[in-house]
N, C-alpha and C positions, 0 to 999 in steps of 0.2 A: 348553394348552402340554404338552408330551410330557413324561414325564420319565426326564432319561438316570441311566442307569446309571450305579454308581460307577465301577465298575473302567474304564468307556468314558470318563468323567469325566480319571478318573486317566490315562489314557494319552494323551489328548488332551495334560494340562496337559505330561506329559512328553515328548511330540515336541514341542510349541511350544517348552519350555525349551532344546532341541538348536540352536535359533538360536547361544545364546551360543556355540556350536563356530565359529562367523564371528569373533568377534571378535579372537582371536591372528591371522586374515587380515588386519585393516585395521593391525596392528602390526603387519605386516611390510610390506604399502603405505607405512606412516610408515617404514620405517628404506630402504625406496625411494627414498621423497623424499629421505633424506640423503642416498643414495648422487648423484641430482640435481643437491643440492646443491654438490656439492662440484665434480663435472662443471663445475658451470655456472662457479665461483669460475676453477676450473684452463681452461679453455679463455677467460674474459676474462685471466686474467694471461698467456697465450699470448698475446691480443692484444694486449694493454698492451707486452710486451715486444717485439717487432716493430716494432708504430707507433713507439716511442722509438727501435732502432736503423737503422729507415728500411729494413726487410725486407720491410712489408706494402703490396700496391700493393692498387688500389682496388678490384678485385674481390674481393682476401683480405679486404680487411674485410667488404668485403659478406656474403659466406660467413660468415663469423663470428658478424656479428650475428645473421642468420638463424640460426646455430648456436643463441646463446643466446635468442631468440625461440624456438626448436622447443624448448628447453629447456625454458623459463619454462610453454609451453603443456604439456606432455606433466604439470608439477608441479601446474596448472593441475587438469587431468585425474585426477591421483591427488586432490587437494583434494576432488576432486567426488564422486568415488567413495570416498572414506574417511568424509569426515562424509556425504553424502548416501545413501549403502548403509549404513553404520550406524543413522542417527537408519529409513531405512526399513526395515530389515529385523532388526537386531539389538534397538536399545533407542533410548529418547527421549533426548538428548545435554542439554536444557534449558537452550537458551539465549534462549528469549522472554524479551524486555525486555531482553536484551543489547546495549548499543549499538553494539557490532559484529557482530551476527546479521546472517550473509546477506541478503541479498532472498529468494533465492530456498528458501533453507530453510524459510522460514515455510508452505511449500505442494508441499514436495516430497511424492512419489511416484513408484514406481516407474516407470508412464508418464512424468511428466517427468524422471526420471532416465536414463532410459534414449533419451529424446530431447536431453539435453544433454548428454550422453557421444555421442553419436553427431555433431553439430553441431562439439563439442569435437575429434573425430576427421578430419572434415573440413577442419577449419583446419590442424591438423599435418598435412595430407597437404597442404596449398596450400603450407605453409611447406618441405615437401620437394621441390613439383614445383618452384616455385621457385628454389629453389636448382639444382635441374639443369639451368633455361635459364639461370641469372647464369652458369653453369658449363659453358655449352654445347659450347665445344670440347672440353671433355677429356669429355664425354658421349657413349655412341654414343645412331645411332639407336633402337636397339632397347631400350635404357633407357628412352628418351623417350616413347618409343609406350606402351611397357606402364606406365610410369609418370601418364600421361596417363589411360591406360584405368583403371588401378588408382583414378587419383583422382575418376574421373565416377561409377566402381561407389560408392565410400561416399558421394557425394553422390545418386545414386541410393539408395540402403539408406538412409539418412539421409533422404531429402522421404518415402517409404512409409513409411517407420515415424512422421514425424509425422505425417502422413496417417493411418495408423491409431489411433494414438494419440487421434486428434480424437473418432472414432465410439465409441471404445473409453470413454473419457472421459464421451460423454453418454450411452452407454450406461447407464453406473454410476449419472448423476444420477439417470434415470430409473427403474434399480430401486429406489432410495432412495425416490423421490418414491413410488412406490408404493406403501409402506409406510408411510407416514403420509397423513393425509387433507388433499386440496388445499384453496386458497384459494376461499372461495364466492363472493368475489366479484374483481372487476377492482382495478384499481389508483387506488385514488380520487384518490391526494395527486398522483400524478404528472403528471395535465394540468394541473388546474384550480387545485392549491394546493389540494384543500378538504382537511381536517385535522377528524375527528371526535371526536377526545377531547382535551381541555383541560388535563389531570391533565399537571403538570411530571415528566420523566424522574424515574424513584427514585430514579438514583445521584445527583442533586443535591437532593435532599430531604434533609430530617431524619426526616421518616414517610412510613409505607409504608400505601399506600392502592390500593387495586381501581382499576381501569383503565374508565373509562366503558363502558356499552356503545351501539356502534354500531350508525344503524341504515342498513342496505345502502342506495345513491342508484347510480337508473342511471348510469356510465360518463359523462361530457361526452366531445367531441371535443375529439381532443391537441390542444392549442395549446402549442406556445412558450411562457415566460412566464416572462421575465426578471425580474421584482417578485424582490423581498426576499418570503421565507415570512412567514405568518402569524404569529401570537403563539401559536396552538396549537401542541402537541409531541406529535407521536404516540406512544402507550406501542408497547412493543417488543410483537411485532414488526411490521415499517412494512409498511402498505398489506394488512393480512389483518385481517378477520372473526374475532373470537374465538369467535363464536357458531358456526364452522364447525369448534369442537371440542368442542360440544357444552356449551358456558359460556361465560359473556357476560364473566368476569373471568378475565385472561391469564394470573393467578397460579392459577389452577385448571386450567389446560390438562394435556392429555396430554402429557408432557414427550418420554416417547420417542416418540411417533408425530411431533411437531412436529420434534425436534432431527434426527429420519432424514431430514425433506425440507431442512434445510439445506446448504448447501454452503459452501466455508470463507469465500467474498465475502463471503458474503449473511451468514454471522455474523460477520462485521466490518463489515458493514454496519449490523449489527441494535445492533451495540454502541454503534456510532459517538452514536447519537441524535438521528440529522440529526432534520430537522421535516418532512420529507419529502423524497424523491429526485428529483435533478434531474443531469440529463444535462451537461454542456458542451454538447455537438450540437445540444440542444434551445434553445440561449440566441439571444435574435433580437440579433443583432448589431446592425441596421440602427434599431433605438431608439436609445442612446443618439447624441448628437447628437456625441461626442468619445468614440473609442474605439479602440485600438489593438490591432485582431485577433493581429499577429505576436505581440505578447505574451499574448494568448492560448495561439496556439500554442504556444508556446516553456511555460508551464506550464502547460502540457497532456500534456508529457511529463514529468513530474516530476524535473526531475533538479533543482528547489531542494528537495524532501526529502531526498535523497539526499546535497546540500550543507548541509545543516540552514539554509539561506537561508527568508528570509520572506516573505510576500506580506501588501502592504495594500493593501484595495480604496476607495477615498473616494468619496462621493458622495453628492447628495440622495436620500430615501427612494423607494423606488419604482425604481432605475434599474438594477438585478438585480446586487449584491451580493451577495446572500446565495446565488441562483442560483448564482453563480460560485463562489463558497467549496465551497460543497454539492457542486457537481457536481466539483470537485479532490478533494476531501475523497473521495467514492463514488468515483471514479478511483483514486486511492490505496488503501481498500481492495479495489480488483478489484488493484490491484499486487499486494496481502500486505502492507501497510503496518498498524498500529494506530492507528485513528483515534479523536478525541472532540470531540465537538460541543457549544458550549452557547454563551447569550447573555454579555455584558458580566455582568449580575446576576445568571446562576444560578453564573457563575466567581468571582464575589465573596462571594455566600452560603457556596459549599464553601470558600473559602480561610477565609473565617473562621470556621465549623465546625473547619474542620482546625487551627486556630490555637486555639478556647477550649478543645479537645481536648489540646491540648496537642503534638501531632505534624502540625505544619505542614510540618516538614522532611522529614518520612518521607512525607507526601502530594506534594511537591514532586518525591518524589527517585520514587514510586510512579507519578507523568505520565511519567516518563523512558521506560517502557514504552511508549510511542504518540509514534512519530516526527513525529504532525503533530497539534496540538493547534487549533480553530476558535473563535477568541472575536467572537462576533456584536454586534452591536447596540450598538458602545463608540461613547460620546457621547449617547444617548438621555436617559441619567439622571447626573450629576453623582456622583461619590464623596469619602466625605470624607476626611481626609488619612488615618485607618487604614486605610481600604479600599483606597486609591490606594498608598498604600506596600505592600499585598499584594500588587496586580499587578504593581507591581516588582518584587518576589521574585521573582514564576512567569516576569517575561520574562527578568530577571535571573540566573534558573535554568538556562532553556530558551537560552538567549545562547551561539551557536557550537556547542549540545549536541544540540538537536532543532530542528523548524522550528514556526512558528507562522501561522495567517491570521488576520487581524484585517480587519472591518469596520466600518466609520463613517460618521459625515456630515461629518465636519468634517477638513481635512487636520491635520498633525500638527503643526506650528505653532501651532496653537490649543488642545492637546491639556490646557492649564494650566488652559483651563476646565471642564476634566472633571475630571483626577489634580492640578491643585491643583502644590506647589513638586515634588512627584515626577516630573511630568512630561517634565523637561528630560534626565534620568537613563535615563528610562523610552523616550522615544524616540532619545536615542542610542544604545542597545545596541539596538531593536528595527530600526530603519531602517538600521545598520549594513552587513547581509548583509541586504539587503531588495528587494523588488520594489514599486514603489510605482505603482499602477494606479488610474489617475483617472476618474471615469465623470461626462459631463454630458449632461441630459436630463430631462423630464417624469417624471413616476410614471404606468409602466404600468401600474398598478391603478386610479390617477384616470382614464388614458385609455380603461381598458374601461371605468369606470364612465359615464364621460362619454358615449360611445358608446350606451351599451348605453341610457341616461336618453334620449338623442337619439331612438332608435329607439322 
């Protein structure tokens, strides 16, 4: 490593500090917005006053609204450019785990700031051109024309610049990836399920223990494979060789040549603790024997995160449950969401950890940070009424606040034979804002085995 000089030192730290000469700009953007504000209030009471004395005929309103639509977006636009030019360019604003942090904050930069400003720009010019055809007769032609052109030029600048953006973007993964040393081998967990270390995630542990070592299996062919994961949990991080940093235990690893090849998915990915990564794409639909794709799709676009709504998957073992959870859960974090994964019993061991600790309510209130929390395996093993009044708390926490996916084999009617008198409580607030996704069918794991015994 070279080593810089001070005074080059010194002058470095002091042109980076000249950023904060940005900052009185995004406070003069906020006293913009006021000016906005007020705009927007004085032109609805303009309307308000008209509709009541019967002044506004139907194209004035029309006009109007659009008026405060172009409003709304242009404030819209300052929003985006005050917290998002600042958190990138000035300083970190720190609102992780904020229940109202953006989406899109959690993974800005400048490329996508400067792609969402420009999208943003687009729309208020549609909201302008707009308004000059509702407005057509008192428009000339040559408004129209140039108005028209002016609108196709930012949607042109706007698709090149995403478009650049895109190259621009793996560009960067890839110098990163450079600099730290790649994966030696392929993706073991991702076809087949096979899962090489057995060692329970540490964040649900009491002790901290080395991470088995793997020993490399050539690659199977991807298959599909809707099964529930294994009973293994892969130690972070998922589907790599530790041995391809030169040590066979994770907690020894080169931290900075590892942390340069991440990217922000892949470490909310890594956080998550799935048991391994599974796709939606990859789910065979056509096993289960009663399956309702549209809902599939429908959350598949996550908008029950975004409504803190639920999702319960039911089914006998084997009919890709946990597939489905996994693969919402890894969609979510490619969103920017925080995600955490663990069975029925590793979420009851940490509750009551957190409970003999003494700060159950500070771990309760500490989940709030991961808008989608994964409780696997509920029904397997029976709880007794303190454990079953834990999970109350967490869903009774999480209730209207965050979203939660739960898996089982039994619907939730039954639920009293696991949580016991807590049950009744426990699945009213959880089914409430819920999505309730039934699966019937064989265990694809019995039917490769079955198969494969045949052969």
């Amino acid at each position: 490593m070279p080593v810089v000089s001070q005074p080059s030192t010194t002058l470095g730290y002091a042109l980076f500090a000249t950023r904060w000469l940005q900052a009185p700009l995004y406070f003069g953007l906020v006293a913009a917005q006021g000016v906005y504000v007020y705009k927007f209030f004085n032109e609805l009471w303009n309307l308000i006053l008209r509709c009541v004395t019967g002044q506004a005929n139907e194209t004035y309103v029309m006009l109007a609204v659009l008026k405060l639509v172009d409003v709304v977006m242009i404030a819209n636009l300052l929003i985006m450019v005050i917290v998002g030019g600042y958190e990138t360019f000035v300083s970190r604003i720190g609102l992780q785990g904020h229940r109202d942090q953006p989406e899109w904050l959690s993974h800005v930069n400048s490329n996508v700031l400067k792609v969402k400003l420009a999208t943003a720009i687009v729309g208020i010019s549609s909201v302008h051109l707009l308004q000059m055809f509702v407005d057509v007769h008192h428009t000339s032609q040559h408004s129209l024309l140039w108005g028209t052109v002016i609108h196709m030029a930012f949607i042109a600048s706007a698709a090149i610049l995403a478009y650049m953006s895109g190259p621009m973007a793996e560009h960067g993964d890839r110098s990163h990836k450079g600099h730290g040393h790649a994966p030696a081998h392929g993706q073991d967990g991702a076809g087949g399920g096979h899962c090489a270390s057995t060692a329970v995630p540490a964040e649900f542990s009491t002790s901290t223990s080395a991470a088995a070592t793997r020993t490399p299996a050539p690659s199977p062919v991807q298959v599909p494979i809707p099964a529930q994961a294994t009973g293994s949990y892969l130690s972070p991080p998922l589907y790599e060789n530790p041995s391809s940093y030169g040590d066979s235990s994770y907690e020894n690893r080169n931290p900075s040549a590892y942390d340069s090849y991440e990217t922000g998915a892949e470490t909310r990915i890594r956080a998550a603790r799935f048991p391994s990564r599974k796709q939606l794409e990859e789910f065979d639909e056509d096993h289960p024997r009663d399956f309702d794709r549209e809902v599939l799709a429908r959350l598949g676009k996550l908008d029950f995160v975004a409504a803190r709504r639920n999702v319960v998957f039911v089914g006998p073992p084997g009919t890709g449950k946990t597939h489905l959870a996994v693969g919402l859960g890894v969609r979510a974090c490619q969103a920017g969401h925080q995600v955490l994964f663990a069975t029925a019993a590793q979420w009851a061991a940490r509750l009551r950890e957190a409970r003999a600790a003494g700060r159950l309510a500070e771990e309760l209130a500490a989940l709030d940070s991961h808008p989608l929390l994964i409780v696997d395996e509920v029904g397997y093993t029976p709880f007794d009424a303190d454990t079953a009044h834990l999970f109350f708390q967490l869903v009774a926490h999480r209730y209207e606040r965050a979203s939660l996916i739960v898996t089982g084999d039994r619907p939730l009617g039954r639920w009293d034979e696991i949580f016991g008198g807590a049950a009744p409580a426990m699945v009213d607030r959880l089914a409430h804002h819920a999505e309730i996704v039934r699966l019937e069918g064989d265990s694809y794991r019995m039917r490769r085995a079955t198969s494969a015994w045949a052969e």
